[in-house]
C-alpha positions as CSV (number, residue, x, y, z in Angstrom):
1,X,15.9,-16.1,-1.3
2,X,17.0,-13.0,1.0
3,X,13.9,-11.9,3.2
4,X,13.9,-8.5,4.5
5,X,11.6,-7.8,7.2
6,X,10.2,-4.4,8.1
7,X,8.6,-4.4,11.4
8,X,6.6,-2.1,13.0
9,X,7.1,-2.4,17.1
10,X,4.6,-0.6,18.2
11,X,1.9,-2.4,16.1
12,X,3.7,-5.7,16.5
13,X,3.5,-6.5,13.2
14,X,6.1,-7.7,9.9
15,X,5.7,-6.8,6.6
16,X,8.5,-8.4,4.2
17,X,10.6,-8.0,1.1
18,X,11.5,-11.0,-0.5
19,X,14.4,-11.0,-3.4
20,X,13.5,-13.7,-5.8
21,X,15.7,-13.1,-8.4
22,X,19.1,-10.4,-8.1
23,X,17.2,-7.9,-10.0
24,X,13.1,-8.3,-8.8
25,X,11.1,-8.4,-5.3
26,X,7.9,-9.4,-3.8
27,X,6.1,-7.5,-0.9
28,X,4.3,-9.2,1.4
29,X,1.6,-7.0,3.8
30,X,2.9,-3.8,3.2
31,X,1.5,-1.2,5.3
32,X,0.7,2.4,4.1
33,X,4.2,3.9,5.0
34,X,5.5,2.7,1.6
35,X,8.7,4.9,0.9
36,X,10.7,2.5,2.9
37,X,9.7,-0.7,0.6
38,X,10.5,1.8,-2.3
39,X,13.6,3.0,-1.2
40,X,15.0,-0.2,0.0
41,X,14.2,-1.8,-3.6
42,X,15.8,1.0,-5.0
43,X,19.0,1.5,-2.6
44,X,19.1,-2.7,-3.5
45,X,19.2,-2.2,-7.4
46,X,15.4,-4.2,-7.0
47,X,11.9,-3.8,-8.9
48,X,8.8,-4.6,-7.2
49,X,7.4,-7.4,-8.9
50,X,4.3,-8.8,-6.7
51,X,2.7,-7.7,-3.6
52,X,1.0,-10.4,-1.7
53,X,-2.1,-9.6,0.9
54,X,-2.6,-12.4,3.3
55,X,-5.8,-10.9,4.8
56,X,-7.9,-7.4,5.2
57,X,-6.3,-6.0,8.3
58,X,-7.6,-4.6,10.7
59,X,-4.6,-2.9,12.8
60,X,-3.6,-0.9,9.5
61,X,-4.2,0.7,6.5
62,X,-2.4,-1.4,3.9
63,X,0.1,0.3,1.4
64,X,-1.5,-1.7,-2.0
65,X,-3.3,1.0,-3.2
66,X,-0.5,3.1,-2.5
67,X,2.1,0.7,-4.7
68,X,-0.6,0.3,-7.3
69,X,-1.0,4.1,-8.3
70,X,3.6,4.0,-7.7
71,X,4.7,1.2,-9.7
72,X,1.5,-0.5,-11.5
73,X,1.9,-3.5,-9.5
74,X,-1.6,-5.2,-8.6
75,X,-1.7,-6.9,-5.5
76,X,-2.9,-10.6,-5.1
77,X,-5.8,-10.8,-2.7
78,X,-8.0,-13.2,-1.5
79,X,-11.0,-13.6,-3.3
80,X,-13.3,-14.1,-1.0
81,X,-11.9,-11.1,0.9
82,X,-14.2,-8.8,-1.9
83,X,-11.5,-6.0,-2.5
84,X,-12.3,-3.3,-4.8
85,X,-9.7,-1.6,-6.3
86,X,-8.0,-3.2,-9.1
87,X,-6.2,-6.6,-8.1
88,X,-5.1,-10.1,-9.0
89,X,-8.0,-12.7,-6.9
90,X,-6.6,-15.2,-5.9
91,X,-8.3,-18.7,-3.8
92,X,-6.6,-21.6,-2.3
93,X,-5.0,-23.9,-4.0
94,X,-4.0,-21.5,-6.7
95,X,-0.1,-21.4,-8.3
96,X,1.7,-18.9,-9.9
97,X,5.5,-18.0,-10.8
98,X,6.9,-15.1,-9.8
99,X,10.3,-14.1,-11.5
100,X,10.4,-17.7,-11.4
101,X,9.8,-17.7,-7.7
102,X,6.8,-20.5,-7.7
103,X,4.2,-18.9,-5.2
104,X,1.5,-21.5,-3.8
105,X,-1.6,-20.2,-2.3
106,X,-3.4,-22.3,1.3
107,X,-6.5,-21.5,2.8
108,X,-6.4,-20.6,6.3
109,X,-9.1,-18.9,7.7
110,X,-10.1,-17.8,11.3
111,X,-8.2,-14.8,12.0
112,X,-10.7,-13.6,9.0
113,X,-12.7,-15.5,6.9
114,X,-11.0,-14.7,3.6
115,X,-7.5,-15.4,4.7
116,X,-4.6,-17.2,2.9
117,X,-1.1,-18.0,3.4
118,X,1.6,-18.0,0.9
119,X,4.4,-20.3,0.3
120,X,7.5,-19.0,-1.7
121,X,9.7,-21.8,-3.8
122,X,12.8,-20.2,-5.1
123,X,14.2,-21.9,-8.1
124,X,17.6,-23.5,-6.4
125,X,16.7,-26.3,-3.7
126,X,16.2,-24.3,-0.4
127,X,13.7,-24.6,2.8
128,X,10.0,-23.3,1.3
129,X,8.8,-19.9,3.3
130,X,5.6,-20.0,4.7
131,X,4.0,-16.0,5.2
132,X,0.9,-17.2,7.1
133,X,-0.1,-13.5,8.0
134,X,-1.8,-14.2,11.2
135,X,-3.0,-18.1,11.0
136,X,-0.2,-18.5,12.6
137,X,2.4,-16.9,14.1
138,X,5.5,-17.4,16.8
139,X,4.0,-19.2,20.1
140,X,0.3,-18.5,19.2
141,X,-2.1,-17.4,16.4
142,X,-4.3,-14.1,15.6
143,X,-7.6,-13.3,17.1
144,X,-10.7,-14.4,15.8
145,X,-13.4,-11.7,17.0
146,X,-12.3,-8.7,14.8
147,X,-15.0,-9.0,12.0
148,X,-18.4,-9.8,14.0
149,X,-19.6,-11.1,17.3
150,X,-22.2,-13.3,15.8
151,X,-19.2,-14.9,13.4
152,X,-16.7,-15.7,16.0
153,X,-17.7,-18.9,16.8
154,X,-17.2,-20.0,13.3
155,X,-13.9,-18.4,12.7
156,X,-12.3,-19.7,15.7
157,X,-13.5,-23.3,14.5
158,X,-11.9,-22.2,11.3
159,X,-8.9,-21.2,13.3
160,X,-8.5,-24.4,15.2
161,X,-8.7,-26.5,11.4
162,X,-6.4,-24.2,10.2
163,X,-3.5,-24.8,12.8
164,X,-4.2,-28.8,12.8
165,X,-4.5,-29.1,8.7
166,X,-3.5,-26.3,6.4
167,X,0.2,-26.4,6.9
168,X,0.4,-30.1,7.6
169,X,2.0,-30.9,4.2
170,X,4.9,-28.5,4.9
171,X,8.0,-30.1,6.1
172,X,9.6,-29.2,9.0
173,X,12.5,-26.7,7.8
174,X,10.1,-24.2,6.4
175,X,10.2,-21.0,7.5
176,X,7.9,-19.2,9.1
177,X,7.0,-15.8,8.6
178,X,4.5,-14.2,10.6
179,X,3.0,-10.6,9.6
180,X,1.3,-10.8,13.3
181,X,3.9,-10.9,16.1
182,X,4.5,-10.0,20.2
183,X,2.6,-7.2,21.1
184,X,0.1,-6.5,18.1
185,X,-2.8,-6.6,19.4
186,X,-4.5,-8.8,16.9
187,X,-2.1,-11.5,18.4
188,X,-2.6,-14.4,20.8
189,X,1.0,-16.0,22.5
190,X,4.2,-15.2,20.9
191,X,7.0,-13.5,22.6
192,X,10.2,-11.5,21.1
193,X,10.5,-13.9,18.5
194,X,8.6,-12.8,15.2
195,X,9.8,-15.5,12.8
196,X,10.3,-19.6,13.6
197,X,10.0,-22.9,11.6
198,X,7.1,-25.2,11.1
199,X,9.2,-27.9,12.3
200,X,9.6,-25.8,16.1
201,X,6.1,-24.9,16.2
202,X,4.7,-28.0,16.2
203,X,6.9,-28.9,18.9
204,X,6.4,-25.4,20.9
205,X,3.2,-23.7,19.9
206,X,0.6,-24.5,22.4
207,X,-2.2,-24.3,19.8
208,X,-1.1,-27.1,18.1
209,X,-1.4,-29.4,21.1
210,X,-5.4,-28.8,21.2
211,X,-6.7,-32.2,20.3
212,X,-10.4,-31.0,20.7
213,X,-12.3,-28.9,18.6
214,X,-14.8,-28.0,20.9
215,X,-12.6,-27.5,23.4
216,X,-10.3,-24.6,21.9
217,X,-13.7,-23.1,20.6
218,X,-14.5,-22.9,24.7
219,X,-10.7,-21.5,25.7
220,X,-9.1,-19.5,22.7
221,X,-11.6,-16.0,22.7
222,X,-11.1,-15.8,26.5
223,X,-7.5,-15.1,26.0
224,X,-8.1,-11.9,23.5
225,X,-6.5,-8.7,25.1
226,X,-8.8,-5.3,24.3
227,X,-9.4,-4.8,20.7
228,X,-8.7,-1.2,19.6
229,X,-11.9,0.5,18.4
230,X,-10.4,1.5,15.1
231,X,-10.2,-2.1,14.6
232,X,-13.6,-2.6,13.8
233,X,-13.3,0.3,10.8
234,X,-10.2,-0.6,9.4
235,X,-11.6,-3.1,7.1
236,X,-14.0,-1.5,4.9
237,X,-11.1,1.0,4.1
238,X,-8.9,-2.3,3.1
239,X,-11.5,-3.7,1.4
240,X,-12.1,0.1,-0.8
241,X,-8.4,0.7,-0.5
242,X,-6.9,3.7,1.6
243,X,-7.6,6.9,-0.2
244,X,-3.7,7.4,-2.3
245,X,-1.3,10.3,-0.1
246,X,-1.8,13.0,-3.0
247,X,-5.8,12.8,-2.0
248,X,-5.2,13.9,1.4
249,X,-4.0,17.3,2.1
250,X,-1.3,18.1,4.9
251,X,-1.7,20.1,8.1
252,X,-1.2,23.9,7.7
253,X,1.1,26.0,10.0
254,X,-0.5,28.0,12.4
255,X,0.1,30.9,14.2
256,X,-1.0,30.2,18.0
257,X,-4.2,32.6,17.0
258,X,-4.9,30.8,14.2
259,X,-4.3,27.8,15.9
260,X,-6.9,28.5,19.3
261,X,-9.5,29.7,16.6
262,X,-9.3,26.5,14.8
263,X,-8.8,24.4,18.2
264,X,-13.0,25.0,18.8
265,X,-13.8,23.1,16.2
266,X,-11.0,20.3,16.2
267,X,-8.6,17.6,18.8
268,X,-5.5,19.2,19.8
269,X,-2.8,16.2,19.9
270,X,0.0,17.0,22.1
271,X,2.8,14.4,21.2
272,X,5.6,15.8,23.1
273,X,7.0,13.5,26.1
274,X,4.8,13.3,29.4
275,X,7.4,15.6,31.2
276,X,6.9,18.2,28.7
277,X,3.0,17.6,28.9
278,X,2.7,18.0,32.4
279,X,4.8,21.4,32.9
280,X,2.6,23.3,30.9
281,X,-0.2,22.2,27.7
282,X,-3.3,23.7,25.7
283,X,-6.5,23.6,28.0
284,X,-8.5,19.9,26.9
285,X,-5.8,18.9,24.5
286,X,-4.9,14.8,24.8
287,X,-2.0,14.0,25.4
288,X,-0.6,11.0,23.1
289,X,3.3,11.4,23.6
290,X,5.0,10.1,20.5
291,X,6.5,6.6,21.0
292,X,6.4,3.1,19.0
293,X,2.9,2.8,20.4
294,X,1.8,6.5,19.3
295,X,-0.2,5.2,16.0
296,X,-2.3,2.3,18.3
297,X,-3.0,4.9,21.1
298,X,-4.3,7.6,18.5
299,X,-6.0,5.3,16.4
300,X,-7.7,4.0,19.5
301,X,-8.9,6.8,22.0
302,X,-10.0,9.3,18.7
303,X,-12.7,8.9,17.2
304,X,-11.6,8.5,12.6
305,X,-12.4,11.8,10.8
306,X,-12.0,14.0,13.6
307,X,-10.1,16.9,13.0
308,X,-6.6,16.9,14.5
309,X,-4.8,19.6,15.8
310,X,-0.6,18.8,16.3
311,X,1.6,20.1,19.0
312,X,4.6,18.8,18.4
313,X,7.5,18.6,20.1
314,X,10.9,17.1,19.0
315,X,9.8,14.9,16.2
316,X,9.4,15.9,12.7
317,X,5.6,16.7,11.6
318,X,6.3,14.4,8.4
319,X,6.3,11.5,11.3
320,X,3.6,12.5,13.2
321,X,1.5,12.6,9.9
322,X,2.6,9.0,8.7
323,X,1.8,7.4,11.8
324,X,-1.3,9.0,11.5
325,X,-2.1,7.8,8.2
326,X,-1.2,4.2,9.2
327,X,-4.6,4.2,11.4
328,X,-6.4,6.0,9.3
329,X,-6.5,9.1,10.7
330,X,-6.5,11.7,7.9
331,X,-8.6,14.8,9.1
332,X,-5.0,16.8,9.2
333,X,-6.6,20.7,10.5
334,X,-3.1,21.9,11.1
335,X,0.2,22.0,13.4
336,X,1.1,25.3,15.9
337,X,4.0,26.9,14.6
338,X,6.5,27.5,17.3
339,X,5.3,24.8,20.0
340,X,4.6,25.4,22.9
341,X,7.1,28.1,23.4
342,X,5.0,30.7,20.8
343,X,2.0,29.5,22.6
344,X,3.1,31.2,25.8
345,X,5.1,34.2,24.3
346,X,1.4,35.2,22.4
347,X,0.1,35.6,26.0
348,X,-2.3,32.4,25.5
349,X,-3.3,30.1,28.8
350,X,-1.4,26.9,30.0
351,X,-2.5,24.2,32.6
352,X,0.0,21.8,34.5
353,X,-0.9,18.6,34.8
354,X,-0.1,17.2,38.8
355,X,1.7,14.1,39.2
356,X,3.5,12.1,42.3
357,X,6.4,10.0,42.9
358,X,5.3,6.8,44.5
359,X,6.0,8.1,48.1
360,X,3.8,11.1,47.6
361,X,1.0,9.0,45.4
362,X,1.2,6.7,48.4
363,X,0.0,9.4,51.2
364,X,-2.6,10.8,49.0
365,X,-4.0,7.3,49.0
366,X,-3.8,6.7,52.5
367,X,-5.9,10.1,52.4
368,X,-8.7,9.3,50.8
369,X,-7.2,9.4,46.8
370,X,-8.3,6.5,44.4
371,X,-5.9,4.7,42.2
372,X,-7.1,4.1,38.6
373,X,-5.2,1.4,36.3
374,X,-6.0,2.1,33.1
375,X,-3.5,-1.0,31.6
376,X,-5.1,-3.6,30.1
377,X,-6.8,-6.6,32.3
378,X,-4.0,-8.9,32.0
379,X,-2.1,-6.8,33.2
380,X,-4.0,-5.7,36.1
381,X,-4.6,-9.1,36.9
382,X,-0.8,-9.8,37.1
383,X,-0.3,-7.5,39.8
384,X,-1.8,-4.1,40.8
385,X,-2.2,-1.4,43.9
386,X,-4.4,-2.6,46.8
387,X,-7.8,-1.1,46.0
388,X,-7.1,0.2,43.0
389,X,-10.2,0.1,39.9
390,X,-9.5,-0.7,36.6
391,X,-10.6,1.1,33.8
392,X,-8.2,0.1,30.6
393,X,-7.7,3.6,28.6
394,X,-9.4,2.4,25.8
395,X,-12.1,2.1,27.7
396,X,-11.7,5.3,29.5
397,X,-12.2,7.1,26.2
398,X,-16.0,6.2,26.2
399,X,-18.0,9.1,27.7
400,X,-20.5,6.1,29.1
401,X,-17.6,4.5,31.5
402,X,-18.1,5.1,35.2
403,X,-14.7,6.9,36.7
404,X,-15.2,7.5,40.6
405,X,-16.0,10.9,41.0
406,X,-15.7,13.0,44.5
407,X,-11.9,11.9,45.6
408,X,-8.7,12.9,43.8
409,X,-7.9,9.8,40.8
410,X,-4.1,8.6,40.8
411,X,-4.2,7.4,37.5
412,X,-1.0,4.9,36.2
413,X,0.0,2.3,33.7
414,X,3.1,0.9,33.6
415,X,5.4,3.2,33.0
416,X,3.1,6.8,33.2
417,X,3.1,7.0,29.5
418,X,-0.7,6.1,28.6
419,X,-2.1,7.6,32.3
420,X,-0.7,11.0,30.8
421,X,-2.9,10.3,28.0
422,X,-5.8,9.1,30.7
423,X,-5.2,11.8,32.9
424,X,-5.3,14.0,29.5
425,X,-8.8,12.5,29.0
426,X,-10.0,13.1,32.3
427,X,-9.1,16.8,32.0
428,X,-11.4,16.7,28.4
429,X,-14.0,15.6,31.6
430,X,-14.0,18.0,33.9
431,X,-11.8,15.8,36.0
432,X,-9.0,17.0,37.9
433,X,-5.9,13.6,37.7
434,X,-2.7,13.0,39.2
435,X,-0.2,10.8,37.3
436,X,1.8,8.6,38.9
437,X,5.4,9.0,37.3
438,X,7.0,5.5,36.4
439,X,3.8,4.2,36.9
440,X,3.5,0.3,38.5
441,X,7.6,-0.3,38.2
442,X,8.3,2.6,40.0
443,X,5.8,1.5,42.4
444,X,7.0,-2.5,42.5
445,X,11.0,-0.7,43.0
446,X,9.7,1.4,45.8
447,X,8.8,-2.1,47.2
448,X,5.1,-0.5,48.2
C-alpha cells in the first residue's frame, strides 16, 4: 500500500490517501478543502473508493459531505457518533473489504466517545496500518475535554483503556498513522514527527508507561493547552455535515464605498502581513495576517456566522475563502477591490498601528508601559518579560477579560504575528497598543 499524507501545518493535523489497489483509493479524515484529494486521485489515474472518519472533529469541518454529493462515495462513521447525512455505520469489531483491502474497525474512545481506529490489510504480506485518528498519535494522544466538562472524567478513563488495550493485539511493525499531530491543538505530546510504529510507541510514548488508572485520570487534563472556542461548535456541523460549497455563496467585490457601507454591519479581516497592517489599515478591522495558522486564529477570535469583510493582500481570495470554510466560517459579505491602495486613493481614513523594537519597547517599560503576553500559558510559563500579564489571545477576544487600563500595553507573542492581531483587538476596544516586533525572540536575542 502507498500512503499519501496531506497535512495541514497550521492545524497540525493528517488526512491520508491510501492506494489499495493500482486503480482505487481510500480517504481517511479528509477535511473540507477536497480538490486536492480529487485532484491527486485523478493526476494518479485513482478512483475514490471509501472514505473512513475516525471521529467528529472538532478542529475542522470534514470534507464527507463534500465527497458524497462529488463522487457518491458514503463515508464509514462510527455509529455511535449519530451522523446524519447518508453514511455507512460502522462499530468495533466490524470487517469489511475494500478493493480487496481488508479494513478492521477497534474501538478507541476518549479523545470522543464515538471514536474508532482503522486497520488497513493489503492483500500481499506487508506491516498492517493503524489510522488511530487521535487515540493515539506520535509521543502523546488527543485531548479528552472537547465534548463536555461534566464527561471528561469518563473519556479520559476511556482514553487511558484505550492506549493500555485497544491496539495491544497489533504487532510491533504496524504503522502508525495519526490524523492528530505536533501543534494541533486537540493534541497532547508529539513533536515533528506525525507518523511512527506501534512497536516505538510502546517503547517511547509516555502514555503508555501509566500503570494507574486513577493516576493518569489526575495528570492527563492538566496538560491541555487552550481549546479554541470554535471547538466547541464544530461538532454539531460534523455530525449534520458541512453545508456542500455550491450552498454557500462567495464574497462580492467592492468598491471601497460599497465596502465602508457594508463594513457597519460586518468584521473587516485584514490578512495582509503585520508590516503592511501596521503602516496604514481600516479603523476597528482585526488583523489576522494570513499564515499556516490563519484558519485557527479566525476560527478562534470570531465569533461563526459573523459577517466577514476581506482585505487582502498578496494571497489569492480563493485561499482566504477555503481556509475560511475549513473553520466554518461561511458568512462571506465581500472583499475590497483594490486593497488597501483604492482605499486611500477614494479619500477614505487610515490608522497606523505603533510598534517598538526591543530597545525602544524596553524604555517605555521602564516608564511606566505594561507588557501583555498574549501566547498560550505554556508558553509564558517557559519564559517571559519581568512583570509582564498574561492574557492568551484567545482569551483576549472575550469582552469580559480584564486588560490593564490607564498605562500604554506592549503587547507580544513570539514572533509579533498574533499581538498584531491582539493589538488589532484592543483597537476594536478603545485601546490604544504597541506591538513588540519579533516579539519574545527578538527580546531573548537582544539578551534583555
Amino acid at each position: 500500500m502507498k500512503v499519501l499524507p496531506f497535512i495541514h501545518e497550521g492545524l497540525g493535523n493528517s488526512s491520508y490517501m491510501v492506494q489499495a489497489t493500482p486503480d482505487s483509493a481510500l480517504l481517511i479524515d479528509p477535511d473540507r478543502s477536497i480538490e486536492r484529494y480529487v485532484k491527486e486521485a485523478e493526476g494518479l489515474g485513482l478512483r475514490i473508493a471509501a472514505v473512513l472518519e475516525t471521529h467528529l472533529h472538532a478542529d475542522f469541518a470534514t470534507g464527507s459531505r463534500e465527497l458524497l454529493a462529488r463522487t457518491g462515495v458514503e463515508p464509514h462513521a462510527s455509529r455511535a457518533g449519530g451522523v446524519l447525512f447518508a453514511h455507512h455505520a460502522v462499530q468495533p469489531g466490524d470487517e469489511f473489504l475494500v478493493e480487496g483491502s481488508r479494513v478492521r474497525v477497534i474501538g478507541s474512545p476518549g479523545h470522543t466517545p464515538e471514536h474508532v481506529s482503522y486497520v488497513i490489510e493489503a492483500p500481499r504480506r506487508e506491516a498492517p496500518a493503524l489510522f488511530s485518528g487521535g487515540s493515539l498519535i506520535v509521543g502523546g494522544a488527543a485531548r479528552t475535554d472537547l465534548v463536555s466538562p461534566d464527561l471528561t472524567e469518563r473519556l479520559t478513563r476511556d482514553q487511558y483503556r484505550t492506549l493500555k488495550g485497544a491496539f495491544s493485539n497489533l504487532p510491533d511493525e504496524t504503522l502508525l498513522y495519526p490524523t492528530h499531530g505536533g501543534g494541533s491543538f486537540c493534541s497532547v505530546g508529539g513533536g515533528s514527527e506525525r507518523t511512527s510504529t506501534l512497536g516505538r510507541e510502546r517503547q517511547t510514548n509516555p502514555l503508555l508507561r501509566f500503570d494507574d488508572e486513577d493516576e493518569f485520570v489526575s495528570w492527563f487534563p492538566k496538560t491541555f493547552p487552550g481549546a479554541p472556542d470554535y471547538f466547541f461548535k464544530m461538532r454539531p456541523i460534523n455530525q449534520a455535515g458541512p453545508r456542500l460549497r455550491s450552498e454557500i455563496k462567495d464574497p462580492k467585490s467592492l468598491s471601497p464605498e460599497e465596502f465602508r457601507a457594508v463594513a457597519e454591519q460586518a468584521l473587516v479581516v485584514d490578512v495582509r502581513t503585520v508590516g503592511e497592517y501596521q503602516r496604514a489599515h481600516i479603523e476597528g478591522s482585526l488583523s489576522i495576517g494570513f499564515r499556516p495558522s490563519f484558519a485557527t486564529w479566525l476560527g478562534w477570535v470570531v465569533e461563526l456566522n459573523t459577517p466577514l469583510l476581506f482585505v487582502l493582500g498578496e494571497t489569492s481570495l480563493a485561499r482566504v475563502v477555503e481556509e475560511s470554510l475549513l473553520v466554518g466560517q461561511e458568512n462571506f459579505a465581500g472583499w475590497l477591490e483594490g486593497g488597501i491602495a483604492a482605499w486611500e486613493r477614494a479619500g477614505l481614513p487610515l490608522r497606523e498601528t505603533r510598534s517598538a523594537e526591543p530597545a525602544e519597547a524596553r524604555r517605555l517599560l521602564v516608564n511606566g508601559a505594561v507588557a501583555l503576553d498574549v501566547r498560550e500559558l505554556s508558553e509564558f510559563a517557559a519564559g517571559h518579560l519581568a512583570n509582564a500579564v498574561n492574557v492568551p489571545l484567545g482569551s483576549l477576544a472575550k469582552e469580559s477579560v480584564a486588560i490593564p487600563s490607564g498605562v500604554p500595553l506592549i503587547a507580544y507573542c513570539g514572533h509579533g504575528e498574533r499581538s498584531a492581531t491582539a493589538v488589532s483587538l484592543l483597537e476594536r476596544r478603545g485601546i490604544a497598543g504597541i506591538n513588540l516586533d519579533g516579539g519574545y525572540e527578538a527580546w531573548a536575542r537582544a539578551s534583555l
